[in-house]
Structures are given as structure tokens and as C-alpha cells.
C-alpha positions as CSV (number, residue, x, y, z in Angstrom):
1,X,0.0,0.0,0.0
2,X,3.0,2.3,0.8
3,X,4.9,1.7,-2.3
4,X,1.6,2.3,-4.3
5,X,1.2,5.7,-2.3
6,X,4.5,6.8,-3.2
7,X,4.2,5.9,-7.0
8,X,0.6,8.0,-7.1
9,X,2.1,11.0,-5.1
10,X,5.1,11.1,-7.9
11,X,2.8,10.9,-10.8
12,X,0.9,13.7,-9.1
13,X,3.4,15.5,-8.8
14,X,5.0,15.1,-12.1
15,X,1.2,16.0,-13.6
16,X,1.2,18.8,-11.4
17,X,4.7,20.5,-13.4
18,X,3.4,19.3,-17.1
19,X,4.3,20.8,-19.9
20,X,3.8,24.0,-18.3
21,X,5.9,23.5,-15.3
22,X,9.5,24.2,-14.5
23,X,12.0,21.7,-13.4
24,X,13.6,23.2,-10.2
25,X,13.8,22.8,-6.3
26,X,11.3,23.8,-4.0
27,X,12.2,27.1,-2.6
28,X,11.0,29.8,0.3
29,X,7.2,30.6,-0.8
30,X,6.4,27.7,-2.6
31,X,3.0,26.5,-2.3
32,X,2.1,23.1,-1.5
33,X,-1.6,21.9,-2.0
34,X,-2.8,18.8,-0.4
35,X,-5.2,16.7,-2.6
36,X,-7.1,13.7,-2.1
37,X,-8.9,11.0,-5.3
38,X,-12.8,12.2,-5.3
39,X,-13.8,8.6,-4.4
40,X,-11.5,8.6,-1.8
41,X,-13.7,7.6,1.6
42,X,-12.9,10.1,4.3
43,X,-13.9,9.5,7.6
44,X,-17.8,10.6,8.3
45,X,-18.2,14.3,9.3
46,X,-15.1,15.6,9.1
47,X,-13.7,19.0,8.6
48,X,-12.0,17.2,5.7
49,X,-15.5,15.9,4.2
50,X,-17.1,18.9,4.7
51,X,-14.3,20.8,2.8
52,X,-14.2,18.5,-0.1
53,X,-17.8,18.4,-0.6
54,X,-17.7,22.3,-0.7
55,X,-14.9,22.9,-3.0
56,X,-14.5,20.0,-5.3
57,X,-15.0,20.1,-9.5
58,X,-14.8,17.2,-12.1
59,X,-11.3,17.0,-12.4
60,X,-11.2,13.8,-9.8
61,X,-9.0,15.7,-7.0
62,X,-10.0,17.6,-4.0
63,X,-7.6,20.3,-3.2
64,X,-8.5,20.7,0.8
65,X,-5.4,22.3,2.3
66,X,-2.8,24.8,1.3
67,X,0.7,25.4,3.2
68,X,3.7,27.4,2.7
69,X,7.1,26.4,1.9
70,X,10.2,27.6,3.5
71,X,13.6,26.1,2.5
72,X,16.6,26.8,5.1
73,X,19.8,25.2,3.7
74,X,18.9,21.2,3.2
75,X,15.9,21.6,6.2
76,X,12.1,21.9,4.4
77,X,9.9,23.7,7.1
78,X,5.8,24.0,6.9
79,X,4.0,27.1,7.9
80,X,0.1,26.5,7.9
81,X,-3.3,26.8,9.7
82,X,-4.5,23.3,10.9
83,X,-6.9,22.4,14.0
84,X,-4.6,20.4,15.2
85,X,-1.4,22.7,15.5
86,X,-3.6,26.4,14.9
87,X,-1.1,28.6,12.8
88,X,2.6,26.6,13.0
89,X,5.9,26.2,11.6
90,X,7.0,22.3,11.6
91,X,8.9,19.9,10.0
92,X,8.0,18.8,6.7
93,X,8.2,15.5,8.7
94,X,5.1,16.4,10.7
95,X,3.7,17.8,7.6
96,X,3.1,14.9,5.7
97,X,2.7,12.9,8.6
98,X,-0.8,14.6,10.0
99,X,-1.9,13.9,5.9
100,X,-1.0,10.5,6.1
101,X,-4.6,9.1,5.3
102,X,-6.1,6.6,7.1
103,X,-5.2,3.4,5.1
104,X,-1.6,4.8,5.6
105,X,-1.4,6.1,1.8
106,X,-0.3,9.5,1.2
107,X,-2.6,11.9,-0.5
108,X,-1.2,14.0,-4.1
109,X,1.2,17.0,-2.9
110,X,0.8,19.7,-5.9
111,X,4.3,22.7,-5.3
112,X,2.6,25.5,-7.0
113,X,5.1,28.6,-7.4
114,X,3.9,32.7,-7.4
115,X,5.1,35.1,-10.1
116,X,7.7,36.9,-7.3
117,X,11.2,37.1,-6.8
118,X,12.8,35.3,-4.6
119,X,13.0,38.2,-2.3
120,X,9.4,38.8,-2.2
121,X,8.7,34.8,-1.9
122,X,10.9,35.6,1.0
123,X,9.0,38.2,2.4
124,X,5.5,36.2,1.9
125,X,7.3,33.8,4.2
126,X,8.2,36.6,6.7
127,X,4.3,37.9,6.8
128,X,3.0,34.2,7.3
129,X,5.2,34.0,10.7
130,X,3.9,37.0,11.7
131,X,0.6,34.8,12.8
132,X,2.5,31.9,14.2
133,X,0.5,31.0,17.7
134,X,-2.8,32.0,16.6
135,X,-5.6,29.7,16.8
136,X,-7.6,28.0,13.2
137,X,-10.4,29.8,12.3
138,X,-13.7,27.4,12.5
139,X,-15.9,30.2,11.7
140,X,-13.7,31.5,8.6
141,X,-14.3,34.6,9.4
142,X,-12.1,38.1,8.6
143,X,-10.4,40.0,10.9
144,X,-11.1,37.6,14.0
145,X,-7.7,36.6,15.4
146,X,-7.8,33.2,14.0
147,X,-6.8,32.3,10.5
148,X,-7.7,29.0,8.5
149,X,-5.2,27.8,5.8
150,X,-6.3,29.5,2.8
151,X,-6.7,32.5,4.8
152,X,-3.2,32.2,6.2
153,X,-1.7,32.6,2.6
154,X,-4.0,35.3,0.9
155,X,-3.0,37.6,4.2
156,X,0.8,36.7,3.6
157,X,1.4,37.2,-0.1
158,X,0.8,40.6,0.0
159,X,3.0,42.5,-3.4
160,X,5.5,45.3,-2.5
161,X,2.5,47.7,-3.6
162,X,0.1,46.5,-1.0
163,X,-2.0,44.3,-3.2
164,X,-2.4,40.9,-2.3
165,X,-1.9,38.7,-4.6
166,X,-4.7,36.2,-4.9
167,X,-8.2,37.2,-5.0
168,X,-11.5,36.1,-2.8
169,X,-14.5,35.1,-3.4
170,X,-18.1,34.6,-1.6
171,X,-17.7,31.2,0.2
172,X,-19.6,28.1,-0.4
173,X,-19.9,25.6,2.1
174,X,-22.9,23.8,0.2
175,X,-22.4,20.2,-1.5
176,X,-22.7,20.2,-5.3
177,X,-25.8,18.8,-4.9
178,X,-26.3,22.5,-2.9
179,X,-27.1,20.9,0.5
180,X,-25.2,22.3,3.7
181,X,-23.3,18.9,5.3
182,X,-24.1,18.2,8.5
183,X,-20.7,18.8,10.0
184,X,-21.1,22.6,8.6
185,X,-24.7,22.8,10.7
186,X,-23.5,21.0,13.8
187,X,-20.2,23.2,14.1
188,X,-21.5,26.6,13.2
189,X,-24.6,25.3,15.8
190,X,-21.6,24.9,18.4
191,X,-19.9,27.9,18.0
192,X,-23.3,30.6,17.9
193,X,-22.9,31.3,14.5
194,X,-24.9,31.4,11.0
195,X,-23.3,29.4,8.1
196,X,-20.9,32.0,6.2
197,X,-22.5,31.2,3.2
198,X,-21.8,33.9,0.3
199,X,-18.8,35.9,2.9
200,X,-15.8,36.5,0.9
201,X,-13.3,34.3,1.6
202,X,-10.9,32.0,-0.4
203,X,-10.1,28.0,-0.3
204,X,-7.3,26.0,-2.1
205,X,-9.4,24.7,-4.9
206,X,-10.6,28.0,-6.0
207,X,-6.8,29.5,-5.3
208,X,-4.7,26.6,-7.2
209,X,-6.6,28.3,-9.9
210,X,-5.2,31.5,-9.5
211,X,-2.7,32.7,-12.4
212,X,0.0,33.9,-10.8
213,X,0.7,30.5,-9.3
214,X,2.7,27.9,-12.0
215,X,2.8,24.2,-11.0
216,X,7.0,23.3,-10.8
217,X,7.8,19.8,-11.4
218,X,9.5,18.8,-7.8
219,X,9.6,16.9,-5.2
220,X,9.3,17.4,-1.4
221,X,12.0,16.5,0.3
């Protein structure tokens, strides 16, 4: 099962550089989307489900988490917003193993690269530690303290004129089928709050669509 893993994280990631990708090493600001097979089974009422069911299209991968690269001499490090860690810098060790799925398989890792310099891939880095120690943000909200991954990077790559770089949108936490999942009711239920429907917010699969990222033909390592 491991072996198997291995070989369909490489092809994704070879798929993920194309024709249109560029043959280099991963580097400071680098983008690394986690994505799982659409028929993949994850475990009932997760945050996982619920995320995939919102955000997934026809092309037979869910993007549902986005983290940022930073490369220090031969050491890969993670910066990203997950419940379990909140806003953190780890180890790409711990990084792939809290995505380890369930049957022990690894899901598809897609390095996406912004049009920047090195300098200001740098700096995203820089503005992404700046939230280290804040909690995740279950009610992806704005402005409230907490951040969740998507929300992490669209506050961090902000351009040397202020802009940032990606773009939101209204969020959608309805099924395709456009029914709210019951982990979306239960939780917002929980926490006091309506169902952010139609806020502006961003999430991977909408921003690994975004064209100032280009897919690079990698590996983690």
C-alpha cells in the first residue's frame, strides 16, 4: 500500500509541473496543495469531508489544504493553519505525517510557485510568521484573530504595492448537490454562528486556480 502511495504522489506531482511547469527545487514561498482522489472515503463528518464536498469540480482531485514552503539550507519547514497545530511552523516530517490518510497512503502534494522574486517569496514567508501562535479559524471569518489555511496565505502574499496577490471570493460551504453537510450545521450550531455562506473568503481549490501560481515539477523533500 506504501509503495503504491509513493508511485501516485510522484505521478501527481509530475502531472502537477506538465508541460507547463518548471524543473527546479522547491524554494521559500512555494505553495504546497494537499489533494485527495474524489472517491476517496474520508472518515464521516469531518472537517475534511465537509471541505471536499464544498470545494470539489470534475477534475477527480479535491484540493482541501494549502501550506507554505520555506527552505533553510537542506531543512524543508511547513508554515500552515490546521486544528490540530492552529497557525505553525514544523517539520515537513510532521507535515506529511498529520496527511498520512487513514489506510496509511499518502494523498497527491501539488508545489505551485507565485510570479515573485525570490526576495518577495521571501517576504511572503516573513508575513506568514507574523501569525504563528494564533488559533484556526472554525468560523472563517475576517479580521477575528484566528486564521484557516487559505486565509493564512491570501493575508501573507501581499506585493511590494500593497496588493495581495490572490483574489477572494463569496464562500460556499454547500455540497454540489447544494445541501449544507451536517458537520457545517453541527459546528457553526456549536460555535453561535450562521453558516458563512456567500462571505468573501478564499479555499485551495478555488486559489490553485489562480494565475500567478505555475505548478513546478518537484519533489518534497
Amino acid at each position: 500500500m506504501k509503495r503504491t502511495a509513493i508511485l501516485f504522489t510522484t505521478i501527481m506531482l509530475t502531472l502537477a509541473g506538465c508541460t507547463s511547469g518548471k524543473q527546479d527545487s522547491p524554494r521559500s514561498g512555494d505553495l504546497v496543495f494537499v489533494g485527495i482522489p474524489m472517491n476517496y472515503s474520508l472518515q464521516q463528518g469531518s472537517m475534511s469531508e465537509a471541505i471536499s464536498a464544498a470545494t470539489s469540480d470534475s477534475t477527480g482531485l479535491n484540493l482541501i489544504h494549502v501550506a507554505i514552503l520555506e527552505v533553510k539550507g537542506d531543512s524543508t519547514w511547513i508554515i500552515d493553519a490546521t486544528i490540530k497545530h492552529g497557525v505553525d511552523r514544523h517539520p515537513l516530517d510532521t507535515f506529511i505525517r498529520d496527511f498520512t490518510l487513514r489506510d496509511g497512503s499518502l494523498p497527491a502534494f501539488k508545489i505551485m510557485r507565485p510570479e515573485a522574486s525570490a526576495a518577495e517569496a521571501e517576504q511572503f514567508v516573513q508575513n506568514a510568521k507574523k501569525y504563528l501562535g494564533q488559533p484556526y479559524d472554525v468560523s472563517f471569518l475576517p479580521d477575528n484573530g484566528a486564521m484557516y489555511c487559505s486565509e493564512l496565505v491570501y493575508n501573507s502574499y501581499i506585493t511590494p504595492d500593497g496588493e495581495h496577490l490572490f483574489s477572494e471570493a463569496p464562500m460556499n460551504f454547500l455540497d454540489k448537490d447544494g445541501n449544507m453537510p451536517l458537520y457545517w450545521t453541527q459546528l457553526f450550531e456549536r460555535i453561535g454562528q450562521q453558516v458563512p455562506q456567500g462571505i468573501p473568503g478564499t479555499n485551495p481549490q478555488k486559489m490553485a486556480t489562480e494565475k500567478t501560481l505555475s505548478p513546478i515539477e518537484t519533489k518534497l523533500k
